[in-house]
C-alpha positions in Angstrom: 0.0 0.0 0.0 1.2 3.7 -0.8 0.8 6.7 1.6 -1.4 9.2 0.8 -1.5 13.4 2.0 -5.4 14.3 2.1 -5.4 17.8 3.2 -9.0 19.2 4.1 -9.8 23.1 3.8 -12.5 23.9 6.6 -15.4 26.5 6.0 -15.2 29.3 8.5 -18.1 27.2 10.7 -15.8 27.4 13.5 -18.4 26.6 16.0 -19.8 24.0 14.2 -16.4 22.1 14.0 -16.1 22.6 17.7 -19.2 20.5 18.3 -18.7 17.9 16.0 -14.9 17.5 16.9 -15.1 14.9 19.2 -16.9 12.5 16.3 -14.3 13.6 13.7 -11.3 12.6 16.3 -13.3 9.0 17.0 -14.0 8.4 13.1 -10.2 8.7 12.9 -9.3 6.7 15.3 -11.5 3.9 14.3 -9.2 4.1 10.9 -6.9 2.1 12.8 -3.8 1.6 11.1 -4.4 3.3 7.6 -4.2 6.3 9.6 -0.3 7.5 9.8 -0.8 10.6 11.4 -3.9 13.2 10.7 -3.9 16.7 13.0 -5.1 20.4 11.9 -3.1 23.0 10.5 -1.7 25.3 13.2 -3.6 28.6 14.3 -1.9 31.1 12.2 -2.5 28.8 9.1 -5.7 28.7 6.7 -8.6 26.2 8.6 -7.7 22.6 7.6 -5.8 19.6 8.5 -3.3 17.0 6.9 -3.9 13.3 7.2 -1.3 10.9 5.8 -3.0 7.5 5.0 -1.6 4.2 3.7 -4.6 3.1 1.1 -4.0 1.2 -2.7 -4.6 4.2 -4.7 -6.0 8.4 -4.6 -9.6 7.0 -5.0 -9.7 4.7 -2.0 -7.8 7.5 0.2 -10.3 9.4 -0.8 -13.1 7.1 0.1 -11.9 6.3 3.6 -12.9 10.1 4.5 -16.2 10.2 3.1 -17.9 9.2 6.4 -15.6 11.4 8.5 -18.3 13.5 10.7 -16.9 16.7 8.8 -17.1 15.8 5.6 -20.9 14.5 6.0 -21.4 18.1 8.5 -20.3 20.0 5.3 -17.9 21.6 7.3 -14.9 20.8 4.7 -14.9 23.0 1.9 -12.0 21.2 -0.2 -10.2 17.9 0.0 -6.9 17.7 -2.3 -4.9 13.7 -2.1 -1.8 13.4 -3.2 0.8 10.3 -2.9 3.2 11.0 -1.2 7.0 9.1 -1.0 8.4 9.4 1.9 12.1 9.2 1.6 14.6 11.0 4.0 13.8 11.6 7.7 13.5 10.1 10.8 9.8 8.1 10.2 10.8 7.7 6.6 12.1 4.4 7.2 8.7 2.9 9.4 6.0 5.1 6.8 7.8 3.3 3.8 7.4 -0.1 5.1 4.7 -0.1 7.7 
């Protein structure tokens, strides 16, 4: 399996994110393994997150978010995937192989 970087743009419901948060985080956890590492952008950065995911291909990375509370809340305005080859670095060695 590759790994792929979905990165999610949020609408400005900030609120709304707030209160739906909690399912978002559980929906990712219940990903189990496929999910790397996911977290949001930091505060002085546009609304969204990155979540690297190990799936078979774009269209299957892109499938495992379609039930995450966010996406189905409408509170995502854009989600771009992109493989991604990780190759130099300190988790390089346990994403490539894991």
């Amino acid at each position: 399996m590759s790994v792929f970087a979905v990165v999610y743009s949020y609408t400005d419901e900030h609120e709304r994110r707030e209160e739906i948060r909690p399912s978002h985080r559980a929906f990712l956890e219940r990903l189990g393994e496929v999910n790397l590492c996911s977290g949001p952008f930091g505060p002085d950065e546009d609304a969204g997150a990155l979540l690297l995911l190990r799936a078979t291909s774009k269209e299957k990375a892109l499938a495992l978010t379609e039930d995450d509370p966010f996406r189905t809340h409408g509170l995502v305005s854009n989600v771009h995937v992109r493989q991604w080859l990780p190759s130099l670095g300190e988790l390089s060695a346990t994403l490539a192989t894991s």
